[in-house]
C-alpha positions as CSV (number, residue, x, y, z in Angstrom):
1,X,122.9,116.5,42.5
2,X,124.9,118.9,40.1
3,X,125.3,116.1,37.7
4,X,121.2,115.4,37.4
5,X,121.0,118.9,37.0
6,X,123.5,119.4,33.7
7,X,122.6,116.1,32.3
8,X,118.7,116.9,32.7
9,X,119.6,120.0,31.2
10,X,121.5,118.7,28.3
11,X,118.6,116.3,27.4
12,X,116.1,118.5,27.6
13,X,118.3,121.0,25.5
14,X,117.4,119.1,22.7
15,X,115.8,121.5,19.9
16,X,113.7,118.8,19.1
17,X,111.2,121.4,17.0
18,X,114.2,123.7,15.9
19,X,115.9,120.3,14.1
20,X,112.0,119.0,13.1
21,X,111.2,122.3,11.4
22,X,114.2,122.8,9.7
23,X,114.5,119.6,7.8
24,X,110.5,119.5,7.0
25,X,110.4,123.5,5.9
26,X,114.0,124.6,5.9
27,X,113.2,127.4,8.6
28,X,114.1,128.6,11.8
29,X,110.9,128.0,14.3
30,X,112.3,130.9,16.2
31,X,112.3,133.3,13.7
32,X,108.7,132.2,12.2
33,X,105.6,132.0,13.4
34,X,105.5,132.7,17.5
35,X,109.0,132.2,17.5
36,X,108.2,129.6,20.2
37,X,110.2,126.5,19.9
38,X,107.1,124.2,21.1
39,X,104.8,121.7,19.3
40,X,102.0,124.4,18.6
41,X,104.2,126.7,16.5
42,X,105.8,123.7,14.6
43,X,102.3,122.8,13.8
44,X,101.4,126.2,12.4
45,X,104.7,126.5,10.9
46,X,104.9,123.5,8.6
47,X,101.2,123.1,8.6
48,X,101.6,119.5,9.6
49,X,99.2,118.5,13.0
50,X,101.5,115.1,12.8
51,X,104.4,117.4,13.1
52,X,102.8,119.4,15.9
53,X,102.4,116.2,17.8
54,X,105.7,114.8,17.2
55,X,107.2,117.9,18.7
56,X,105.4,117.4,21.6
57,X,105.4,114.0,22.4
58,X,108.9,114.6,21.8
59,X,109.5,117.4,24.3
60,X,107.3,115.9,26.9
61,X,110.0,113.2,26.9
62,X,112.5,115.5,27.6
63,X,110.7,115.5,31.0
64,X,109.8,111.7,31.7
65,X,113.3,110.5,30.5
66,X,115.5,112.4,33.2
67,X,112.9,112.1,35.6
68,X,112.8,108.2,34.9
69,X,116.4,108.2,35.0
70,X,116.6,109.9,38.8
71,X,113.9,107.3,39.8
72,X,115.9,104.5,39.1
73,X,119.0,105.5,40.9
74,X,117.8,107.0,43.9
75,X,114.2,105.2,44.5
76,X,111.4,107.0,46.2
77,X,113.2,110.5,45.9
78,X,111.4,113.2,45.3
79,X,114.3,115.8,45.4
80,X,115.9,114.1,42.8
81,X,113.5,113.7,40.4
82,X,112.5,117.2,41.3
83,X,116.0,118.2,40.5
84,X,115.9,116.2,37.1
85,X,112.6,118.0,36.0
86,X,113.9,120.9,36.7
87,X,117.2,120.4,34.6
88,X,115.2,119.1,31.7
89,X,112.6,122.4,31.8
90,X,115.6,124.8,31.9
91,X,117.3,123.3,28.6
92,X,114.0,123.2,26.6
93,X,113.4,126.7,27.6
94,X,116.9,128.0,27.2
95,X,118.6,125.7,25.2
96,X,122.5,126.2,24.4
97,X,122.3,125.0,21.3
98,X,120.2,127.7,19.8
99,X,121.3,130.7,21.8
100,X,119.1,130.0,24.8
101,X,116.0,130.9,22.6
102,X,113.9,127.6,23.2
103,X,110.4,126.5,24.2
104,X,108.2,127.8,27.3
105,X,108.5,124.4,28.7
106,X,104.2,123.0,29.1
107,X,105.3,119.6,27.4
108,X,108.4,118.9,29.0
109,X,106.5,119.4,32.6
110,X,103.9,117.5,32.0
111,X,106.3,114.5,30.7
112,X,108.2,115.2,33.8
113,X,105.2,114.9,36.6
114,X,104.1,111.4,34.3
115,X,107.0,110.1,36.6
116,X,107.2,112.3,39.5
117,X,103.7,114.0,40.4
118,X,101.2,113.5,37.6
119,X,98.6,115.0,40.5
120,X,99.6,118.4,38.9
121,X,99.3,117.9,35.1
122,X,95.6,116.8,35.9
123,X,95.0,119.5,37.8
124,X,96.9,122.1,35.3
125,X,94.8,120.4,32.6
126,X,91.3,120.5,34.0
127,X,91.7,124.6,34.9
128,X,93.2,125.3,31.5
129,X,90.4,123.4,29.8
130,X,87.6,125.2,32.2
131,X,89.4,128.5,31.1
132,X,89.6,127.8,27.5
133,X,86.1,126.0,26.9
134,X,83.9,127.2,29.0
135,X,85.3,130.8,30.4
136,X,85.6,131.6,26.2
137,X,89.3,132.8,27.3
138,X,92.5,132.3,24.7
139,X,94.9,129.6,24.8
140,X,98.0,131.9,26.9
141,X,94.9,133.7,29.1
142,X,94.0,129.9,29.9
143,X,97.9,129.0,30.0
144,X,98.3,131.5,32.6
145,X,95.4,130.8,34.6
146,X,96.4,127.1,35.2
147,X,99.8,128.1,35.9
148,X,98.9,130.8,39.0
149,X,95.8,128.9,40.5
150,X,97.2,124.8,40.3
151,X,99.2,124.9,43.0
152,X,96.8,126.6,45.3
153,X,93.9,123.9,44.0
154,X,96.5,121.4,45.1
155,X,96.7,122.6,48.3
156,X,93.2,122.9,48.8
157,X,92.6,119.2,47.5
158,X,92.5,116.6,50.0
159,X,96.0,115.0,50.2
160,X,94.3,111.5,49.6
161,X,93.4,112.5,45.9
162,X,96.7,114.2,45.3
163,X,99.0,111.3,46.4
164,X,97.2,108.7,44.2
165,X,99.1,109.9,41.4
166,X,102.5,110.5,42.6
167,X,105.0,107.7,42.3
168,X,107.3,108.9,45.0
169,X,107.2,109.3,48.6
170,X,106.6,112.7,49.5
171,X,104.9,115.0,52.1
172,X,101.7,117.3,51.2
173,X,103.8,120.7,51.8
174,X,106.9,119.4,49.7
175,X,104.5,118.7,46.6
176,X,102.4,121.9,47.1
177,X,105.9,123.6,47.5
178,X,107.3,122.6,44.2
179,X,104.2,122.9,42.6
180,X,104.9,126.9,43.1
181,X,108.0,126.0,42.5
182,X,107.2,124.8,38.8
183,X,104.6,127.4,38.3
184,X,106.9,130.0,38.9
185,X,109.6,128.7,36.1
186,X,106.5,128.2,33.6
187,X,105.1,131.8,34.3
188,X,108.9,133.3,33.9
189,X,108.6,131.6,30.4
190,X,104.9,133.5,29.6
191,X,106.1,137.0,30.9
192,X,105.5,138.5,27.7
193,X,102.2,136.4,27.4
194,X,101.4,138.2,30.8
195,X,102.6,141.6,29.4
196,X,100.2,140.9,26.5
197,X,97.3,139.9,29.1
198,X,97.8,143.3,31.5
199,X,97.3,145.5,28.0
200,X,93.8,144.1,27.8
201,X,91.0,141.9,26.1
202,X,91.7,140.2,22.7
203,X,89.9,143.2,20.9
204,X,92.7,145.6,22.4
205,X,96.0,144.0,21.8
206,X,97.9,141.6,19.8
207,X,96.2,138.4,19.1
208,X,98.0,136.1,21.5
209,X,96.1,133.2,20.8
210,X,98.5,130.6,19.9
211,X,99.5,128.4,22.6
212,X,103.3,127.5,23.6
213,X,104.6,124.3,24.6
């Protein structure tokens, strides 16, 4: 198990968007724009969408590749592929390549549950959009939102819809159990987005309205 843990963590310590961004702009993405090392702030940093989405797609498979990889050698293992994910969201987020100054890990989760859960990337997604769209709220407001309430929405879901879209066998309480799990890794990478949040509305504090992969 400690071996899918350092060679998730070495994949997904990968500075995919620190390497992109300094060969397209010659810059360091974490000392421009956010200073997040995600697909967003690569966007806004080269001013490239295709870029943006490279970055992601990219990071996400930081996630699905290790994942993959655990599902292969131990089939039908949650715990494993748990452990994999897990790996790969700790080296995007604190990557030792670039002084443990990385990502806040959205992508590499979601490619992660593609192979292991995917119930909580459409439940992640469908709150964030509710938040964003049609609550008015900003992209790390909506971020933060989806992080706190998904788990309990998976819990609350009849088991039948949540299993249809995980690959591996596992009970209702150990999904709903690393699906705080997760959260709770994603929201440690968004503390200063929730600093940012308690200060007040937009109007009142920094503008915090660009999203972090």
């Amino acid at each position: 198990m400690f071996a899918i843990l350092v060679g998730s963590y070495l994949i997904g310590s990968i500075p995919v968007a620190f390497i992109i961004v300094r060969k397209q702009a010659d810059v360091d993405i974490r000392e421009t724009g956010s200073g997040n090392a995600g697909g967003f702030n690569a966007y806004v940093v080269t001013k490239s969408r295709l870029t943006g989405i490279l970055v992601g797609v990219l990071d996400a498979g930081k996630g699905f590749a290790p994942v993959l990889a655990a599902g292969l050698l131990f089939p039908n293992s949650f715990l494993h592929g748990c452990l994999a994910l897990l790996g790969a969201i700790l080296g995007h987020n604190y990557p030792i390549w670039t002084g443990f100054k990385g990502g806040r890990g959205l992508s590499t989760s979601a490619g992660g549950m593609f192979s292991l859960g995917f119930s909580y990337t459409v439940v992640w997604c469908t709150i964030w959009m509710v938040t964003k769209y049609l609550l008015k709220r900003d992209i790390l407001v909506s971020n933060v939102t989806a992080i706190l309430t998904t788990p309990l929405v998976l819990w609350l879901l009849p088991w039948e819809w949540v299993s249809q879209l995980i690959v591996a066998k596992v009970e209702n309480w150990t999904f709903v159990f690393f699906s705080c799990v997760l959260s709770t890794i994603l929201l440690l990478s968004h503390l200063d987005a929730v600093k940012d949040i308690w200060k007040g509305p937009p109007k009142e504090r920094p503008d915090i309205s660009t999203p972090h992969s």
